[in-house]
Backbone as XML, in Angstrom:
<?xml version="1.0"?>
<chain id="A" units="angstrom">
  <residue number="1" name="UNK">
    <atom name="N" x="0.850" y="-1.170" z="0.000"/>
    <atom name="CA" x="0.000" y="0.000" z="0.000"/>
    <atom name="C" x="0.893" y="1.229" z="0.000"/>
  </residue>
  <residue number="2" name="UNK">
    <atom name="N" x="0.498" y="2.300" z="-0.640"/>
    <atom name="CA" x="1.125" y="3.167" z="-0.630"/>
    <atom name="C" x="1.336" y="4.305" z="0.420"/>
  </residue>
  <residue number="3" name="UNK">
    <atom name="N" x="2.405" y="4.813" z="0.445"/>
    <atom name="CA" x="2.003" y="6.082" z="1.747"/>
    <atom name="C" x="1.410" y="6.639" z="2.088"/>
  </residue>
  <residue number="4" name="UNK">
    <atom name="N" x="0.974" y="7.472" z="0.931"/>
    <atom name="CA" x="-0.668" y="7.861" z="0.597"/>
    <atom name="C" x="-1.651" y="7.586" z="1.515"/>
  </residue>
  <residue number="5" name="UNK">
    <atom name="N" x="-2.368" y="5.984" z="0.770"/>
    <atom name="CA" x="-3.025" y="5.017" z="1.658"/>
    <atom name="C" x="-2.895" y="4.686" z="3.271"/>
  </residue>
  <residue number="6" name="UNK">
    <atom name="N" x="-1.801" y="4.635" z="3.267"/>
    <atom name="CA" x="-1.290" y="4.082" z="4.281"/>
    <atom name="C" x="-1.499" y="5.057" z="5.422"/>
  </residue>
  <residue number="7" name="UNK">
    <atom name="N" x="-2.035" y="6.174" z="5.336"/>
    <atom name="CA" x="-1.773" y="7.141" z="6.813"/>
    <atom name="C" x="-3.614" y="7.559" z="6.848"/>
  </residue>
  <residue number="8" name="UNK">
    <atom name="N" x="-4.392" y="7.157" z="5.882"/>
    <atom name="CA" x="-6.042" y="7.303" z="5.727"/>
    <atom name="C" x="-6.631" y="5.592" z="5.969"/>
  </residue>
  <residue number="9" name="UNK">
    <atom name="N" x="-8.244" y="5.968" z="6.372"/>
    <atom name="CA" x="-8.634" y="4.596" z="6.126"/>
    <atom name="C" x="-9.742" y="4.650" z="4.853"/>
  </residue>
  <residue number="10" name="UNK">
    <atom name="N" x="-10.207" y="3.654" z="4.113"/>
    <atom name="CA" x="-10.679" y="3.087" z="3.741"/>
    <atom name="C" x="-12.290" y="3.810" z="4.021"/>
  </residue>
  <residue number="11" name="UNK">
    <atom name="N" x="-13.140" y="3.872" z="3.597"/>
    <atom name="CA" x="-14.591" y="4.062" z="3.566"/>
    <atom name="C" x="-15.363" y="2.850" z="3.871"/>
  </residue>
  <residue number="12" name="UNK">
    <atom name="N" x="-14.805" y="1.669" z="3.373"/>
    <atom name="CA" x="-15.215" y="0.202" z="3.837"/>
    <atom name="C" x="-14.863" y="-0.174" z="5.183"/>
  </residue>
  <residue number="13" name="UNK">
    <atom name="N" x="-13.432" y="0.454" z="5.744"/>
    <atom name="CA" x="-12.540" y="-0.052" z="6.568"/>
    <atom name="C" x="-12.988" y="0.712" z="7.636"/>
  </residue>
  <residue number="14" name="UNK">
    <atom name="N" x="-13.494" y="1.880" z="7.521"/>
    <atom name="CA" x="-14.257" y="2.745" z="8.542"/>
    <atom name="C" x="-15.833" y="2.059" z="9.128"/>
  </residue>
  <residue number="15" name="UNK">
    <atom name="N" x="-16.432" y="1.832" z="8.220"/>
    <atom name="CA" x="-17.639" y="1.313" z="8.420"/>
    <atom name="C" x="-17.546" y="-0.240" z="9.364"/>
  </residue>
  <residue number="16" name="UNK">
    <atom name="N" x="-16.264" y="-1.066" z="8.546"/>
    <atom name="CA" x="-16.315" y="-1.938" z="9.477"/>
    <atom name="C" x="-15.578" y="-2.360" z="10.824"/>
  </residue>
  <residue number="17" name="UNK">
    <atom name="N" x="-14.817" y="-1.124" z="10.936"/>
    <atom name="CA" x="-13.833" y="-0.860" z="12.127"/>
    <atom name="C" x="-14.907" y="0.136" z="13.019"/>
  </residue>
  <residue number="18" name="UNK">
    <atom name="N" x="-16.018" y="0.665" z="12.584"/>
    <atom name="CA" x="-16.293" y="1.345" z="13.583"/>
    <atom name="C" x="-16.249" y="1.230" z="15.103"/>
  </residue>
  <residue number="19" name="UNK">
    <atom name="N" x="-17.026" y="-0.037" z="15.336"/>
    <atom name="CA" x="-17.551" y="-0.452" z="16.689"/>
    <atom name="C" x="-15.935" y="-0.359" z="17.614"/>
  </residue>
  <residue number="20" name="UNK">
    <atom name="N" x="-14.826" y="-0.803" z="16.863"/>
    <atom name="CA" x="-13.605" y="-0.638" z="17.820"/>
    <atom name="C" x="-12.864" y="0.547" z="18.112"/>
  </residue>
  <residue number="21" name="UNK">
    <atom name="N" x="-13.699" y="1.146" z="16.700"/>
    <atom name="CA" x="-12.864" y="2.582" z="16.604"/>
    <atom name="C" x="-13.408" y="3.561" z="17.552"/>
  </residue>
  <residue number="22" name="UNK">
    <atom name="N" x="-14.536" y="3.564" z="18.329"/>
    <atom name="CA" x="-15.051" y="4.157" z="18.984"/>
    <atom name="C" x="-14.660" y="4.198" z="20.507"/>
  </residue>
  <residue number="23" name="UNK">
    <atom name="N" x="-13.766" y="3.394" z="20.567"/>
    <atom name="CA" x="-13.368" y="3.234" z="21.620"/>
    <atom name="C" x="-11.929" y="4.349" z="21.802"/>
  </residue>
  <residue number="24" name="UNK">
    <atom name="N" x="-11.994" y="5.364" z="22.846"/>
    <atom name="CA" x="-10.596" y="6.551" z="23.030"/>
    <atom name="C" x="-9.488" y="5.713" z="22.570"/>
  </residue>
  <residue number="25" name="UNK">
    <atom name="N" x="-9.198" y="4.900" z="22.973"/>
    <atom name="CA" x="-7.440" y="4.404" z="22.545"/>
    <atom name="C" x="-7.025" y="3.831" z="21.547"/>
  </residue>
  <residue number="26" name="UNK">
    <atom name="N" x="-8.300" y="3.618" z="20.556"/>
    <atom name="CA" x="-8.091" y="3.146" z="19.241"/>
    <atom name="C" x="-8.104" y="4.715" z="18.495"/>
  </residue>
  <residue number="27" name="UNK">
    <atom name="N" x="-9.062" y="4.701" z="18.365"/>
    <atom name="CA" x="-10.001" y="5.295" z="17.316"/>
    <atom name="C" x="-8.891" y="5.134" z="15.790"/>
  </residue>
  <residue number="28" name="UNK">
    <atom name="N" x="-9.078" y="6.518" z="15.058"/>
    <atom name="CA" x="-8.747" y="5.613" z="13.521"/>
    <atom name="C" x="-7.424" y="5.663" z="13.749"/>
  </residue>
  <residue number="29" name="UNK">
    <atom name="N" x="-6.386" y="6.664" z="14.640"/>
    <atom name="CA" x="-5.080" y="6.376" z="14.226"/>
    <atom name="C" x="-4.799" y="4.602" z="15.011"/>
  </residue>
  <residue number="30" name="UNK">
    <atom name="N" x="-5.372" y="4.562" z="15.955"/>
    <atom name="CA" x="-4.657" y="2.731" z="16.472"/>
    <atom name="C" x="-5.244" y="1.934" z="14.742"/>
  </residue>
  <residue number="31" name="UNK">
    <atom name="N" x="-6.489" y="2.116" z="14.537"/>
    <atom name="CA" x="-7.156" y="1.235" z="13.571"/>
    <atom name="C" x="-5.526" y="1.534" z="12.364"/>
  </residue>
  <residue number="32" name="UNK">
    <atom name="N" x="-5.214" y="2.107" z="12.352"/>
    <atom name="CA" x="-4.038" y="2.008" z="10.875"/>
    <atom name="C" x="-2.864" y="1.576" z="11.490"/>
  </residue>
  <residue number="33" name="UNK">
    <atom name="N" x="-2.888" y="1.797" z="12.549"/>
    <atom name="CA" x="-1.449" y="1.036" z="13.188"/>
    <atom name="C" x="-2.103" y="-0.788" z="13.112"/>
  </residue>
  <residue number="34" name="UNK">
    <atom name="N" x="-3.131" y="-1.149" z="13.548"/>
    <atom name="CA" x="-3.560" y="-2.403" z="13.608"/>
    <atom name="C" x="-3.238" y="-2.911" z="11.931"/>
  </residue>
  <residue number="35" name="UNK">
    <atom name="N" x="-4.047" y="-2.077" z="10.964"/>
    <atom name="CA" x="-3.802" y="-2.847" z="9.863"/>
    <atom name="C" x="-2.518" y="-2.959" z="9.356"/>
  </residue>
  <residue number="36" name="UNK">
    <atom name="N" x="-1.177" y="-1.762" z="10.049"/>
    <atom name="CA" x="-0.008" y="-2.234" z="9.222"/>
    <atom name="C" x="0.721" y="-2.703" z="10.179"/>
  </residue>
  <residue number="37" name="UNK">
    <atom name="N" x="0.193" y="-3.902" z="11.403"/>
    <atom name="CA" x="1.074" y="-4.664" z="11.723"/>
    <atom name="C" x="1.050" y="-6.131" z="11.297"/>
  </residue>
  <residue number="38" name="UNK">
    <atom name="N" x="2.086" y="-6.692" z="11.427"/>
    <atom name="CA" x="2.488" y="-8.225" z="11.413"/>
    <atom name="C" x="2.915" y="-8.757" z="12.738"/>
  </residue>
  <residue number="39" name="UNK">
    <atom name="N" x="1.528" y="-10.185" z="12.487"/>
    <atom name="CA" x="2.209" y="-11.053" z="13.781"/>
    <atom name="C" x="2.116" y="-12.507" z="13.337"/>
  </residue>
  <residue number="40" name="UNK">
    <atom name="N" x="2.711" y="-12.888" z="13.919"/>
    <atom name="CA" x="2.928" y="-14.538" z="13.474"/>
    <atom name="C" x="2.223" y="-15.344" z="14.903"/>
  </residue>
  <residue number="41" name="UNK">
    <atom name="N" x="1.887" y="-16.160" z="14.458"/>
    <atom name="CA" x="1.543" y="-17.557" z="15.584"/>
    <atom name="C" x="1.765" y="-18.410" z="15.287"/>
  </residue>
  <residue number="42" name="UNK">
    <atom name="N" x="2.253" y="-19.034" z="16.651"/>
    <atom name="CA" x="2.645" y="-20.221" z="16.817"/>
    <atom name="C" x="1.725" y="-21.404" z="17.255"/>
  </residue>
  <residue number="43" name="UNK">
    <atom name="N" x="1.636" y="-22.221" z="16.398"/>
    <atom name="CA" x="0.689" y="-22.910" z="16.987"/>
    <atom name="C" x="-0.868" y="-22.492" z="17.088"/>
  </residue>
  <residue number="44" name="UNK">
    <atom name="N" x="-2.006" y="-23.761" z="16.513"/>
    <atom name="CA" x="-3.079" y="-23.273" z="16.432"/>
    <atom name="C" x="-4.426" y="-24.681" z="16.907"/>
  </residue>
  <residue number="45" name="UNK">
    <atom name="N" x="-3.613" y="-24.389" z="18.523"/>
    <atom name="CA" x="-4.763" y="-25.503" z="19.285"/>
    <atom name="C" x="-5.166" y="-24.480" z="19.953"/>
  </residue>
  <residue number="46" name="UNK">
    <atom name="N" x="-6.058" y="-24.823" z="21.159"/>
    <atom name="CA" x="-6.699" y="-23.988" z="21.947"/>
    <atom name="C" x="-6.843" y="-22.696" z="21.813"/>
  </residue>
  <residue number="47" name="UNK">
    <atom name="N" x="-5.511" y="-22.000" z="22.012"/>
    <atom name="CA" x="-5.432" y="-20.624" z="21.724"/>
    <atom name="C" x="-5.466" y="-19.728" z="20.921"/>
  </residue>
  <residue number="48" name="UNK">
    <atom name="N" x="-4.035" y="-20.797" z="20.123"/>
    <atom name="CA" x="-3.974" y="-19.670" z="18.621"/>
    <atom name="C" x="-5.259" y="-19.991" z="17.720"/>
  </residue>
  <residue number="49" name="UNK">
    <atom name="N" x="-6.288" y="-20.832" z="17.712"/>
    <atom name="CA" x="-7.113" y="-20.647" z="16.817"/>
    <atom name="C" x="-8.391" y="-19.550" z="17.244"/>
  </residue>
  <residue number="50" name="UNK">
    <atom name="N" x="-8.438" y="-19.612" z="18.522"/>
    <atom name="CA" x="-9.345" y="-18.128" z="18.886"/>
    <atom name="C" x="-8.417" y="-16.593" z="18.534"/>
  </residue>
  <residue number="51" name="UNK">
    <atom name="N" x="-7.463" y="-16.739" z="18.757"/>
    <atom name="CA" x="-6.387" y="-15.862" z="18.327"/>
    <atom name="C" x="-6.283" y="-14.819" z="16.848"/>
  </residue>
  <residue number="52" name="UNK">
    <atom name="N" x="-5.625" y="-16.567" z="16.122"/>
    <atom name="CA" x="-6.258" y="-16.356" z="14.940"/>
    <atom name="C" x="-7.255" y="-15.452" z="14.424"/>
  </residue>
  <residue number="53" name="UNK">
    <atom name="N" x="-8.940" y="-15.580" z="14.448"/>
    <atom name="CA" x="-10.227" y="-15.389" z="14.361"/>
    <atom name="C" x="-10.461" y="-13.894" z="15.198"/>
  </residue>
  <residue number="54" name="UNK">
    <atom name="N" x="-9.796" y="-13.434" z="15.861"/>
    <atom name="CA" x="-9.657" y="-12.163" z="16.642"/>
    <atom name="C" x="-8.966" y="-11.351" z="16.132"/>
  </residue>
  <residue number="55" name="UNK">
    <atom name="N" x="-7.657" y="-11.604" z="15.873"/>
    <atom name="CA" x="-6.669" y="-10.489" z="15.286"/>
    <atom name="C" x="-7.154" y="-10.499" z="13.525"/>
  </residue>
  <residue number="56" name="UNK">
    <atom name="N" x="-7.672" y="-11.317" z="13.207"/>
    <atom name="CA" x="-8.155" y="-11.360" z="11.651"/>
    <atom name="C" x="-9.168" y="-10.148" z="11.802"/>
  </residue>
  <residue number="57" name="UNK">
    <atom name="N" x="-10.071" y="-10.627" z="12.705"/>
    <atom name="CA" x="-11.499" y="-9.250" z="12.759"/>
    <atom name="C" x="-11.289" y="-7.895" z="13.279"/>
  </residue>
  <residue number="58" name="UNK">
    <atom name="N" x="-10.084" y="-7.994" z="14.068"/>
    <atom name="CA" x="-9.998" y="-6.733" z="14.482"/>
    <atom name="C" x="-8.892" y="-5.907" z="13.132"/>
  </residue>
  <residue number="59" name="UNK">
    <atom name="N" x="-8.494" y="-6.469" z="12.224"/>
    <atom name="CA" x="-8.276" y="-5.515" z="10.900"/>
    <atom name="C" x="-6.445" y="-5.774" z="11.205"/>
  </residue>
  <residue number="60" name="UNK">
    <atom name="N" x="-6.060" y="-6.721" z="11.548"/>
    <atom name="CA" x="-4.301" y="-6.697" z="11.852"/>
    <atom name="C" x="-3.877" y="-6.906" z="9.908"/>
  </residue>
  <residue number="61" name="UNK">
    <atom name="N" x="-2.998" y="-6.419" z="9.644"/>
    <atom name="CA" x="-2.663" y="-6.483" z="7.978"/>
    <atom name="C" x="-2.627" y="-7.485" z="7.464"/>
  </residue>
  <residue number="62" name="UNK">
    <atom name="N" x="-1.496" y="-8.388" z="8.413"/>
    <atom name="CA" x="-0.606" y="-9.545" z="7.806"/>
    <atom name="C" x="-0.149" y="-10.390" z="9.474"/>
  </residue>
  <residue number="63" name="UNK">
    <atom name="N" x="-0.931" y="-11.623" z="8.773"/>
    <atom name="CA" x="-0.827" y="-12.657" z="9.918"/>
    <atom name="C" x="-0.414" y="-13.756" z="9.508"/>
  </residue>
  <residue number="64" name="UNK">
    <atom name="N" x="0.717" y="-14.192" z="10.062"/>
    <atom name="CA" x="1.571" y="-15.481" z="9.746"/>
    <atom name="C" x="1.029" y="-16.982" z="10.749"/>
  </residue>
  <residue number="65" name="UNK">
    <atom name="N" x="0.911" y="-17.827" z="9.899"/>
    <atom name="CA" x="0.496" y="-18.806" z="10.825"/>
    <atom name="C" x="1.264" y="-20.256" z="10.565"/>
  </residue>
  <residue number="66" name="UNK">
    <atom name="N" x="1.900" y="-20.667" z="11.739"/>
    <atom name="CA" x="3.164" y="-22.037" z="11.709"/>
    <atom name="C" x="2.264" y="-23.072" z="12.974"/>
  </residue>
  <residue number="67" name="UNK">
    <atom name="N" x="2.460" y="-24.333" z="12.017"/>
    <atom name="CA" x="2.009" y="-24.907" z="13.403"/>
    <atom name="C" x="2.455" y="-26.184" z="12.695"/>
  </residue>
  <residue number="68" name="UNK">
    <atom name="N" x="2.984" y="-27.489" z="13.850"/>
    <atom name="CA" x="3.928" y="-28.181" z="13.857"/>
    <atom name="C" x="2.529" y="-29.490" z="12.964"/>
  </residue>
  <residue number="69" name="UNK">
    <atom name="N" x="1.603" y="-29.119" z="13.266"/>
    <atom name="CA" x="0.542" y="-30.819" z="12.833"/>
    <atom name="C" x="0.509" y="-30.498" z="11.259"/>
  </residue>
</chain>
């Protein structure tokens, strides 16, 4: 994404980030820090698969996923 992009959100990304964005310690600047981070997990029993399914909805960019099965 470009720099541009990268410091605005989305009209889609607003609408569906609202409900978190409303919250003081997000609002839209956390929401663009969320989408341009990367996290990886390890492993996807118990935890990392609720994990998973959380950081996907809450708008994280790029999510790496390793698991040994």
């Amino acid at each position: 994404m470009s720099k541009l992009y990268s410091s605005i959100l989305l009209s889609h990304e607003v609408k569906k980030y609202m409900p978190q964005m409303i919250v003081p310690s997000i609002r839209a600047s956390g929401q663009i820090k969320l989408r341009e981070a990367r996290v990886l997990i390890i492993g996807l029993g118990g935890l990392g698969s609720p994990v998973l399914m959380y950081l996907a909805s809450s708008g994280v960019g790029k999510i790496g996923v390793m698991d040994y099965d």
